[in-house]
N, C-alpha and C positions, 0 to 999 in steps of 0.2 A: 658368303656364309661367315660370321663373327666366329672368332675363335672356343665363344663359351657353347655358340651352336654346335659347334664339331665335336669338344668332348659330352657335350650330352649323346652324339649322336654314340659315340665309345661306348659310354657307358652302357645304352642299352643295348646296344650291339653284342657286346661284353654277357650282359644279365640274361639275354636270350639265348645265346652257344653256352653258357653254364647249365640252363634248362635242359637245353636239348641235348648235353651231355651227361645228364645226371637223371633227372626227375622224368623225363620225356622218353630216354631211353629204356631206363627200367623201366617203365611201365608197358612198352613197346613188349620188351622182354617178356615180361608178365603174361601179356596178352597172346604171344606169340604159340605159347606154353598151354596156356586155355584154348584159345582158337577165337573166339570171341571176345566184346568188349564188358566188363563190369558190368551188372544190372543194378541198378540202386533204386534203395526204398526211400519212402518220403523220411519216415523214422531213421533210418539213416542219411538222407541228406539234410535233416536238420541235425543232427549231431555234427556232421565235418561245417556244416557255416556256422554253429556255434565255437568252432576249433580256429577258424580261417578268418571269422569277419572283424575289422578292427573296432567299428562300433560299439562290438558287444566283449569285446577284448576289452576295450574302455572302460564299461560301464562295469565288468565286472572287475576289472581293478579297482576302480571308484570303491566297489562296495567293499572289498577286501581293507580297503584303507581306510575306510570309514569304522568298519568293525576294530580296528585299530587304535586308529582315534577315539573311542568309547573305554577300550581298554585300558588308557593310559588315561583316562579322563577320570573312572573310577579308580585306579591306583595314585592317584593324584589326594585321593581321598585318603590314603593310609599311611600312617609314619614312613619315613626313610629312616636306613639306616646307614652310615658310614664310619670305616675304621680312621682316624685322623691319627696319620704320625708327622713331625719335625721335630729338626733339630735346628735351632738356635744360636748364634755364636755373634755375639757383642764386643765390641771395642770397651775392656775398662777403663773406666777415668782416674786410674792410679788411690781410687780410696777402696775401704773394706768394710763390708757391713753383714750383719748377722744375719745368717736365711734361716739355721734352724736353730734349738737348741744349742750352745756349746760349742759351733762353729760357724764359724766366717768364710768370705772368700771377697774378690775385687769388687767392686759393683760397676755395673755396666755403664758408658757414656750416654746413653739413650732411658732415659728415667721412663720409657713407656715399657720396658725389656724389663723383666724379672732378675735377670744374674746373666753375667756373660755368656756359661756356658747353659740353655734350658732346652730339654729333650721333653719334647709329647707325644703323648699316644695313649689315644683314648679311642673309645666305640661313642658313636653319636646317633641319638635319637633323636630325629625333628619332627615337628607336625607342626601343620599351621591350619586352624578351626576357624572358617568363615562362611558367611553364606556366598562368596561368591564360586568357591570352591563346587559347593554342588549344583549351583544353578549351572556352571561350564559342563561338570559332568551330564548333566540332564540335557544341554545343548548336542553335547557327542555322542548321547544313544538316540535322540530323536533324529539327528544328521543320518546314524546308520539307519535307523530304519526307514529314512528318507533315500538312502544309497542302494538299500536292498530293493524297495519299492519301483526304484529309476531302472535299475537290473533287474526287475520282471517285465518292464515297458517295455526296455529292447530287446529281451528275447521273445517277448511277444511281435513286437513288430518284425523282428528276423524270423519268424517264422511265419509270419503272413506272406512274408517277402518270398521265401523260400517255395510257399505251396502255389504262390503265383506262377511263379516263375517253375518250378516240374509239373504245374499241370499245363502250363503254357508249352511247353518243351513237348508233350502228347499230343494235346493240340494240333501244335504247325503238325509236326509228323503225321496224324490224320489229313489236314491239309494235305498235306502234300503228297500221301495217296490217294486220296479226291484228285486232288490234279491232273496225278498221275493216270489213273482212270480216266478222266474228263479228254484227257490229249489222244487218247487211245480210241477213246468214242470219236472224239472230232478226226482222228484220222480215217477210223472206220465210215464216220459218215461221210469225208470227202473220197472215199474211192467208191462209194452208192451213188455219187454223185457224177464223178467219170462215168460209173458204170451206166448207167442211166442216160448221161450225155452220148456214149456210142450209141446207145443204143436207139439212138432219136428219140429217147422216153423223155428228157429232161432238156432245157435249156444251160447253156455256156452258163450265163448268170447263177445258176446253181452252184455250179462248180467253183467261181470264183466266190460266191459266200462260204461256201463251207472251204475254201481254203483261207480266206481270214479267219473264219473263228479258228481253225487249226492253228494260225501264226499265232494268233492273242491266247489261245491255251499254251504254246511253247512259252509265250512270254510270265503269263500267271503261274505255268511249273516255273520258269526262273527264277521268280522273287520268291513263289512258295519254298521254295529249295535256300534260298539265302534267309530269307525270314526265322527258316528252321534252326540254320546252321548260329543265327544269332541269338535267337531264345537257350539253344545247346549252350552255346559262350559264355552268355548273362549266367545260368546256371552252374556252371565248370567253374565260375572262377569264385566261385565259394565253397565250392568242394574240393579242387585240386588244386597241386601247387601250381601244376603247368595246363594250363585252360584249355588247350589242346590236345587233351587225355580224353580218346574216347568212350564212353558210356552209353548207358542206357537205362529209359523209366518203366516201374513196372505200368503197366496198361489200368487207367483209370477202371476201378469194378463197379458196381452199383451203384446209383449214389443213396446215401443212409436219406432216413426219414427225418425230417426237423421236427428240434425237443419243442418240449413243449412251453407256451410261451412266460407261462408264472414257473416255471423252473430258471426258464433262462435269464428271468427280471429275479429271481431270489439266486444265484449265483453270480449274478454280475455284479450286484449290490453288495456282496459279502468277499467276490473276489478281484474288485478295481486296484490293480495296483497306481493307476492315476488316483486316485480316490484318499489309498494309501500315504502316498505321496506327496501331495498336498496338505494332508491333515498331519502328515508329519512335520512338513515345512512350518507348520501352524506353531506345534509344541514346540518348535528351536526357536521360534522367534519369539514365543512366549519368555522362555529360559534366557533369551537374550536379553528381553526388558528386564531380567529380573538378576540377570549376571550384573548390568550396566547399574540399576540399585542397587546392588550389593556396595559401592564404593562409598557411599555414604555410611558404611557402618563400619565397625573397627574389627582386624584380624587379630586373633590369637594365636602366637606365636609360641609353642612349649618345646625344649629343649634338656631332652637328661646325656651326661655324661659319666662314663667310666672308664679309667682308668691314672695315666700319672701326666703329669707339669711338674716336672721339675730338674735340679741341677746336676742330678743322676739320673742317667739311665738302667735304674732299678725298682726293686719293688722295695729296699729302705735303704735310709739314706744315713748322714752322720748322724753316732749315738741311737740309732737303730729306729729313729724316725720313719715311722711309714709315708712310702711317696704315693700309693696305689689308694685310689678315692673316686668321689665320683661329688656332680655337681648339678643341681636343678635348676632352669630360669623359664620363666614365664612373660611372655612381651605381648603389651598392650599398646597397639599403634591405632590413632586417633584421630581419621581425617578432617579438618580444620577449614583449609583452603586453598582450593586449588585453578583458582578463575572462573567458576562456572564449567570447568570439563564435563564433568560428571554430569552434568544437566545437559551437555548438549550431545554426550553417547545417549542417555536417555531418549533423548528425542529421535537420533539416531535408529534406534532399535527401534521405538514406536512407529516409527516410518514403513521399518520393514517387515512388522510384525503385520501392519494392516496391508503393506499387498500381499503376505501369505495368506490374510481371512481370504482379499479377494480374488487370489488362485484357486483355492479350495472350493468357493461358489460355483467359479468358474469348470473346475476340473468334474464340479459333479453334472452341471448341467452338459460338458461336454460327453461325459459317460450315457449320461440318458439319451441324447439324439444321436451318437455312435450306434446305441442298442436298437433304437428305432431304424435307423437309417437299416444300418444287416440285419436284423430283420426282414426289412420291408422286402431287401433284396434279396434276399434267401427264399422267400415267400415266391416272391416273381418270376425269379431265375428257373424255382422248381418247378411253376407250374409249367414255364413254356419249353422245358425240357418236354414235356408229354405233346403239346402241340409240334414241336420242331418232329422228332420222330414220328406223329403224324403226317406234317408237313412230307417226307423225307422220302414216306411211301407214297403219298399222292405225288408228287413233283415224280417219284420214279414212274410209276403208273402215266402218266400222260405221259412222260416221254416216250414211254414202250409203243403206244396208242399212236401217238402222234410218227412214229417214225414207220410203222403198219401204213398207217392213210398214205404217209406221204411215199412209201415205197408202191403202193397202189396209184398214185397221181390224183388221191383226193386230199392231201396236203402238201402249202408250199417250204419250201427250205425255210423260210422265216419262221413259221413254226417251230419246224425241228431246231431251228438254232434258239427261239424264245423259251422251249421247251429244257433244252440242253443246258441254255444257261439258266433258267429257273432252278435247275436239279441239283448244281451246282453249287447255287447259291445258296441253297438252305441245306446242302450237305455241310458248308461252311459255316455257317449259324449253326447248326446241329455242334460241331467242336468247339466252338466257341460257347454255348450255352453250358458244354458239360464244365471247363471250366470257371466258367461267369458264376455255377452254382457251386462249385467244390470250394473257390474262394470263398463266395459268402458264407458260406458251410463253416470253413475254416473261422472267419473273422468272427463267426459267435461263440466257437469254441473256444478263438482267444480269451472273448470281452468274457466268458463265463469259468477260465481257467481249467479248462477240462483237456485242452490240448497243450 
């Protein structure tokens, strides 16, 4: 093992006895205290993955910076203001020349310097007036509402993710009291099966069938039991710190009626934050082309000043000369030539302005076969929820049946074991169906923002 294996091995070694001295333990504590483990609602486990998950930590940084960006884009637009002070101090070149009225003083070696000694301090007003000014600005709020739009996406997809993942988590646990049940029936059936064999009612062969299916139900609780304990993980480790904090879901209750279908086509259309998102991308790349022409035209530069320049630091000087004033400039800069830059940003932005159109196509058409697709699957999932619980009782029903004949000697063990595992099997469909529909359920409430 390389030495950079080993301190990785430290470190997490290290991150795990931190857990299990801190976050693992209190909650041990907690629980000790209650008797039981936490019961958590979906509403509240989409609040702790919205706390935990880093994707949506990202994107909702993203949008807080974006919103930022915006702000400074529109303050971009309005004068600054700055207090400017210096002081001055020139090498004279041994001559003397008149600054104000009446008196003189050395004049400085450096002919671009005012007087040896010059003190300023003044307040300064700037603004500079162009069009590229606001086309950036209109770039930085259509970016934000491109940011905010990406941060409904992922808390839309995190909580898809989420209702997967705790109705999955109910699920196995259904499973795996089916199992549990199932192991109990295949033991009960294999001591029918003894029994019967003493009894010269039944064949050996009996007995060793119904003690395989008894080995392959221990096996199917095994993975049921591990299956569990993994959908629990996946789940835990967007809610808790230490994913090995036990909990619990509430029990899936009815499942609702699906909305109706021109509701869920006039809210999906009005609430696509892909949609959103897209047509934002559209309006930045417009602002883009139109920041990138902006460089072909000239900025306006306006500049007012008050207060003093000069060889006192006062408000008058010799002879009682006022130093305290103020001064206007106005700059007219006049791009000319600059190689073709300017044309080939243009072209630039033109480029990316047309794969925003053709995201925006893209992002709608993907919106419309999302709706259709959960739909379709909402539709499906519901109806055969009614057949599975149909299913659920028939499959029980011939078992009962079939286990009557065959304790009579008018049915064989293959039976009871086709029977057994029929019952089984669509108890397991039956948990799987409930969540197959609560997702889809879920995924239309995303596309229609109601969840």
């Amino acid at each position: 093992m390389s030495r950079i294996d080993r301190n990785l091995l430290k470190i997490v070694a290290g991150a795990l006895a931190l857990i299990s001295a801190s976050g693992f333990a209190a909650t041990c504590s907690a629980q000790e205290v209650t008797g039981s483990p936490a019961v958590i609602s979906l509403a509240e486990a989409i609040h702790r993955a919205q706390q935990n998950e880093p994707a949506f930590a990202s994107a909702l940084a993203a949008q807080k910076s974006a919103a930022i960006d915006r702000y400074l884009g529109r303050a971009a637009l309005l004068p600054s203001v700055v207090y400017h002070n210096q002081v001055l101090y020139t090498q004279p070149n041994g001559q003397t020349n008149q600054i104000v009225p009446g008196g003189t003083q050395p004049s400085p070696i450096f002919i671009a310097n005012n007087a040896v000694h010059e003190y300023i301090s003044q307040a300064s007003i700037n603004e500079t007036v162009g069009l590229k000014q606001f086309a950036d600005a209109q770039v930085a709020a259509a970016n934000a509402a491109r940011a905010s739009a990406e941060l409904e996406v992922a808390r839309r997809g995190l909580i898809l993710s989420v209702v997967s993942l705790y109705y999955s988590v109910s699920a196995f646990e259904t499973k795996q009291h089916v199992l549990e049940q199932a192991l109990r029936d295949a033991q009960s059936f294999t001591d029918l099966t003894e029994k019967r064999e003493a009894a010269r009612e039944g064949a050996h062969a009996d007995v060793v069938k119904a003690q395989l299916q008894q080995q392959q139900r221990q096996r199917d609780l095994s993975d049921g039991t591990l299956a569990a304990d993994k959908a629990r993980l996946e789940l835990a480790v967007l809610l808790f710190p230490d994913p090995r904090t036990p909990f619990s879901t509430e029990a899936p209750g009815s499942p609702a009626d699906l909305p109706n279908r021109e509701d869920v086509n006039r809210l999906a259309s009005a609430n696509s934050p892909e949609i959103r998102s897209a047509l934002a991308g559209v309006r930045a790349s417009n602002a883009g082309v139109t920041s990138a022409r902006a460089a072909y035209l000239p900025d306006l530069g306006l500049n007012f000043s008050y207060g003093i320049d000069a060889a006192q630091f006062a408000k008058r000087g010799p002879d009682d000369v006022s130093n305290l004033g103020y001064s206007i400039s106005a700059t007219l800069d006049i791009p000319v030539w600059d190689w073709f830059s300017t044309q080939k940003r243009i072209k630039q932005s033109e480029i990316k302005r047309d794969v925003a159109r053709v995201t925006a196509t893209a992002a709608q058409r993907r919106v419309i076969a999302a709706l259709e697709e959960v739909y379709a699957e909402a539709v499906a999932a519901r109806g055969q929820m009614d057949l599975l619980d149909l299913s659920v009782r028939t499959a029980e029903e011939s078992l009962r049946l079939t286990k009557l004949r065959y304790s009579s000697g008018e049915a064989t063990v293959f039976e009871v074991v086709d029977a057994e595992t029929a019952y089984l099997s669509v108890e397991t469909a039956q948990a799987e169906g409930v969540v197959r529909y609560q997702t889809a359920l879920a995924g239309l409430q995303v596309l229609t923002g109601t969840l």
